[in-house]
PLY file of the C-alpha trace (Angstrom):
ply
format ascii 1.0
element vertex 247
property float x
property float y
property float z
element edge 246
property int vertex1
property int vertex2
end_header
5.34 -2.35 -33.99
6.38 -0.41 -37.01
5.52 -1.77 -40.42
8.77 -1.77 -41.39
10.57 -3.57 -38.49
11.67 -6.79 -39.39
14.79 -8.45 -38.43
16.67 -11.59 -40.77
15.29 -14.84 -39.90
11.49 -13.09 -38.82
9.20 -14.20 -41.57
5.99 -11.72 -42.36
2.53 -11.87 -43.69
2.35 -15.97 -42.99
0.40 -15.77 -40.13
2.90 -16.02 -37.33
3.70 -12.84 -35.28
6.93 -11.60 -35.02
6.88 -11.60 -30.86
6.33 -15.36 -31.52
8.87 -15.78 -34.03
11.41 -14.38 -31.54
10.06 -16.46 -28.27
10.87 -19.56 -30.72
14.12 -18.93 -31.49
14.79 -17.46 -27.59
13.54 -21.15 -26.54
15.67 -23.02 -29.40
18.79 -20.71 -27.51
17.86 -22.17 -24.33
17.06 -25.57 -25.67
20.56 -25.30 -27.51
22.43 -24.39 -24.59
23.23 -20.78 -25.73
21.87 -19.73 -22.67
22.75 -21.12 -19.92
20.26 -22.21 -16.51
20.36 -19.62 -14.18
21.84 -17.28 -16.66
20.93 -13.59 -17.15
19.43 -13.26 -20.61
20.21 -10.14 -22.71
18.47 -7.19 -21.82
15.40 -5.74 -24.09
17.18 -3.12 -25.62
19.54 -6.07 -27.00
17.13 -8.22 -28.06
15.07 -5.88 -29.64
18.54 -4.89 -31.66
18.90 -8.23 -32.49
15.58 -8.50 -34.03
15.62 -5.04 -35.40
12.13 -4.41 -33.48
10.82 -2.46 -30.84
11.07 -3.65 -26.98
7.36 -3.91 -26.79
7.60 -6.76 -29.12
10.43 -8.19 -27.25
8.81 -7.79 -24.08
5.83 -9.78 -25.52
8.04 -12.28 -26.15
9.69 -12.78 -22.60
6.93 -12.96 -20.90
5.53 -15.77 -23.31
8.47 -17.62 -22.07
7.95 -16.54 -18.90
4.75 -18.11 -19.15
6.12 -21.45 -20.32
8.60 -21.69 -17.37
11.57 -21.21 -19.48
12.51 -18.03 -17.82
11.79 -15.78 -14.79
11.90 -11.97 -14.34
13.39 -10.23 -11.78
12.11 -7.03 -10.96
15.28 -4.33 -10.99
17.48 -7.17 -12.18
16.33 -8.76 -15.14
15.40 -11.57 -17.07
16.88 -15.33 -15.86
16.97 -18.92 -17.94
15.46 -21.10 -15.32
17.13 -23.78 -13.37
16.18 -27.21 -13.36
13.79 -28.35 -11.07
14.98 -29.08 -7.63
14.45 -32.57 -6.07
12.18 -31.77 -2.48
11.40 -34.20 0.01
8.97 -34.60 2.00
9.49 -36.51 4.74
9.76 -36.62 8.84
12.67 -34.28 8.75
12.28 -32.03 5.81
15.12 -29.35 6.15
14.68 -26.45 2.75
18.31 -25.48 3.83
19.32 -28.98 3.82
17.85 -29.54 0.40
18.93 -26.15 -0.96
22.42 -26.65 0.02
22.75 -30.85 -0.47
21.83 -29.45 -4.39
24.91 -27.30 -5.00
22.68 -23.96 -4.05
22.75 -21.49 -1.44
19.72 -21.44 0.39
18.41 -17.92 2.33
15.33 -16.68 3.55
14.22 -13.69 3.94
11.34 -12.35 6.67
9.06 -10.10 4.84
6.28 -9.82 7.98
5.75 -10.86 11.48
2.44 -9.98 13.55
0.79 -11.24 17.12
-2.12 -12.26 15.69
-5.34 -14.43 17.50
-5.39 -18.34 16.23
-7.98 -19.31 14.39
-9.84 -22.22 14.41
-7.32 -24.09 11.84
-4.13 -23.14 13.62
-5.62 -23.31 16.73
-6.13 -27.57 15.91
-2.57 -27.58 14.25
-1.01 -26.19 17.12
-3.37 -27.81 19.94
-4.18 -24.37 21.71
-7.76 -22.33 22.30
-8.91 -20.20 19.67
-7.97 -16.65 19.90
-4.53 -17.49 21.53
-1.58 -15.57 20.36
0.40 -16.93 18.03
3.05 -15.56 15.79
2.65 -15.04 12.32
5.68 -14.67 9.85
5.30 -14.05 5.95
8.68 -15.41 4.68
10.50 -16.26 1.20
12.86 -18.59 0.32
15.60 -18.75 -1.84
18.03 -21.05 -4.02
20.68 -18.95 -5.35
18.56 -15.39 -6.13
15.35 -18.09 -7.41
12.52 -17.91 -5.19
11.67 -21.12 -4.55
8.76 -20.41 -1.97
7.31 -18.36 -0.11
5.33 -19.03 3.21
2.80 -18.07 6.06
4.29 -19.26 9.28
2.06 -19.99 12.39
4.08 -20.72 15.81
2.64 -20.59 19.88
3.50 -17.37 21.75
5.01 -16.81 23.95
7.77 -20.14 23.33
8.63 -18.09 20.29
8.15 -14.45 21.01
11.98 -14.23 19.54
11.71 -16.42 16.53
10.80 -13.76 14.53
14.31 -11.78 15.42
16.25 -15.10 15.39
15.04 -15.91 11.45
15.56 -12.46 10.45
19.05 -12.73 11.76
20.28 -16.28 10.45
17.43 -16.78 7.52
16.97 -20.78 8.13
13.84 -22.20 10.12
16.18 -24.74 11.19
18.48 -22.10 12.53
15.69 -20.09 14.09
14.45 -22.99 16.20
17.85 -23.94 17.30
18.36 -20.06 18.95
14.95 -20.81 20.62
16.37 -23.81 22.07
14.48 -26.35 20.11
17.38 -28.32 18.48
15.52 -31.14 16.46
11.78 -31.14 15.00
9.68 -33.75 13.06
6.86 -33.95 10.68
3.84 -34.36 11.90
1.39 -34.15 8.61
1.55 -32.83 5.13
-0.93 -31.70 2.76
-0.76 -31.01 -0.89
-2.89 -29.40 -3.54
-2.19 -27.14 -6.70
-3.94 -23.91 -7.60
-2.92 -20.65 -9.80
-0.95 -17.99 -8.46
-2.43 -15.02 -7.65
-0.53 -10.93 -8.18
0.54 -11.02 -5.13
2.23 -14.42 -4.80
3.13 -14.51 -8.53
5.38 -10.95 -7.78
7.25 -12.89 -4.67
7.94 -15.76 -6.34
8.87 -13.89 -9.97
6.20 -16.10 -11.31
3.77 -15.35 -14.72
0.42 -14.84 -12.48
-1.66 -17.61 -13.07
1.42 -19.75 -13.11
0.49 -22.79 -10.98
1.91 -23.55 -7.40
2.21 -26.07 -4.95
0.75 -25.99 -1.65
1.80 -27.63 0.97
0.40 -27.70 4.66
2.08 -29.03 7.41
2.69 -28.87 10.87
5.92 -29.75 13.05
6.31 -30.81 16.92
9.18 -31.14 18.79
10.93 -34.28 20.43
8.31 -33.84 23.08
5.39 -34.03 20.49
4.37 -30.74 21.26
3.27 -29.02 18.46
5.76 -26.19 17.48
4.83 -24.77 14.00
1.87 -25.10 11.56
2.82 -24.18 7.96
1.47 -22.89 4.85
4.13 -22.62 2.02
3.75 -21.94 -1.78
6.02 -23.81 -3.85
6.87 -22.50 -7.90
5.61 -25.90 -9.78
8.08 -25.39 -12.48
10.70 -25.39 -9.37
10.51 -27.67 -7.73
9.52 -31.68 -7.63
8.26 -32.62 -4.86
9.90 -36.29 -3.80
7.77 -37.94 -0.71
9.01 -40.64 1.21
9.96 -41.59 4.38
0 1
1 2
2 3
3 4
4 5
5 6
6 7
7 8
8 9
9 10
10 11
11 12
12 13
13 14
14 15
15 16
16 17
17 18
18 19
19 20
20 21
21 22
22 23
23 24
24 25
25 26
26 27
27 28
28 29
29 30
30 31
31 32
32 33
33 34
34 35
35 36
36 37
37 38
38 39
39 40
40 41
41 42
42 43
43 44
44 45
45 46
46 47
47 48
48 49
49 50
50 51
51 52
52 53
53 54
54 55
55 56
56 57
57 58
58 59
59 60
60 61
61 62
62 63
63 64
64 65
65 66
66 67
67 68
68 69
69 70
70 71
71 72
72 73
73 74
74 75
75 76
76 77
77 78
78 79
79 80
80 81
81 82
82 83
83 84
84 85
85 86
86 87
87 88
88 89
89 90
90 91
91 92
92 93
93 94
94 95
95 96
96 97
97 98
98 99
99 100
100 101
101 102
102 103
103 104
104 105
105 106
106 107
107 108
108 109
109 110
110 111
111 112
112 113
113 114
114 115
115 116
116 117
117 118
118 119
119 120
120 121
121 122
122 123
123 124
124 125
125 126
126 127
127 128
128 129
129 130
130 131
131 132
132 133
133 134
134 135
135 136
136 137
137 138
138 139
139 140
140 141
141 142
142 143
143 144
144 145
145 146
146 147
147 148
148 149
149 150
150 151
151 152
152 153
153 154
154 155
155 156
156 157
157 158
158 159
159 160
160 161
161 162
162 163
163 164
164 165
165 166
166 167
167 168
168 169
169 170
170 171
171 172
172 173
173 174
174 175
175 176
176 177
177 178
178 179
179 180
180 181
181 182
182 183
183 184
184 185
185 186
186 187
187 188
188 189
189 190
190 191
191 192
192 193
193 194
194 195
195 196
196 197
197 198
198 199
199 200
200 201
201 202
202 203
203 204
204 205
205 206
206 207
207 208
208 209
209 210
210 211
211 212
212 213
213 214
214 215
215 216
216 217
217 218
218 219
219 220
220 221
221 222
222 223
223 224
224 225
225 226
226 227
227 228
228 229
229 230
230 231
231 232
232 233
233 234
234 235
235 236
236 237
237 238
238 239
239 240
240 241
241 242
242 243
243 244
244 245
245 246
């Protein structure tokens, strides 16, 4: 940044930078209600106008916030005031679309990948079928509102769902999915839970700082029969989602 650039209100030559001084006052907006959750902030070019610097130093400064969970940027769209965590059980019947919805959201997902591929030995055990069976494999993403709120790796028995893949690319729901394949309730079988970073590639899907830390959760899912039906590998955006078990 130019020498010269300096907007009122940025201070200079005590030690604090001036793409700091702006991701302070950007929180204290946010904090103050200026801007509102789930709000589009103003674009670089404004900012940077408003702080009479360049949008380097403004881009600095979004993507500090971006790596405090304040906001979240959306590539070809912009840069968003996060919404408050959403409550997620975890229980026998956990339902996103349900949860999405029973929030005051709209709740999509979207199929990014499906592939026949051979089970191995993990959701072979999950799904109680030989290694090397086919099984379908679905890379998905789910949404509240435009937030992604997960994305997932979806493992289910072929050939009981060789049209899954078409039915949740059609009607975006799991729930919805299963019910086209004639399966009109499912349980909770087991859950697992651990926390790691983010890596590019899961950080880009869920318009997360990589790095950023997400939950993982495991599971699998039978039918009223008891037959297993899906095994489960979704990535949850900590800052959310709070994850609520019970029964």
């Amino acid at each position: 940044m130019d020498a010269q650039e300096q907007a009122p209100g940025l201070i200079r030559g005590e030690g604090l930078t001036a793409w700091r001084q702006i991701a302070d006052a950007l929180t204290a907006d946010i904090a103050a209600g200026r801007y509102a959750p789930g709000q589009q902030m103003p674009t670089e070019t404004a900012l940077a106008a408003r702080f009479a610097v360049n949008r380097h130093t403004v881009r600095r400064a979004l993507a500090a916030l971006a790596e405090g969970g304040l906001v979240r940027a959306s590539q070809g769209r912009g840069t968003f005031v996060e919404e408050a965590p959403l409550a997620y059980p975890i229980g026998p019947r956990t339902r996103f679309s349900e949860i999405v919805t029973g929030a005051g959201r709209e709740a999509w997902g979207d199929l990014l990948a499906a592939a026949t591929v051979p089970a191995g030995p993990k959701q072979a055990a999950a799904l109680a079928i030989a290694p090397g069976a086919p099984i379908l494999e679905l890379l998905t993403i789910h949404r509240a509102d435009d937030a992604p709120i997960s994305t997932a790796q979806t493992w289910l028995p072929l050939p009981r769902f060789s049209d899954f893949a078409a039915a949740y690319a059609e009607r975006g729901s799991i729930t919805r999915a299963f019910a086209a394949c004639g399966v009109h309730d499912y349980t909770r079988l087991s859950t697992r839970i651990r926390a790691r970073p983010a890596d590019a590639q899961e950080a880009e899907r869920l318009d997360i700082a990589p790095g950023r830390v997400v939950m993982v959760v495991s599971s699998v899912n039978i039918d009223t029969a008891g037959a297993p039906i899906q095994a489960n590998r979704t990535l949850f955006a900590a800052d959310r989602v709070e994850l609520v078990i019970g029964g």
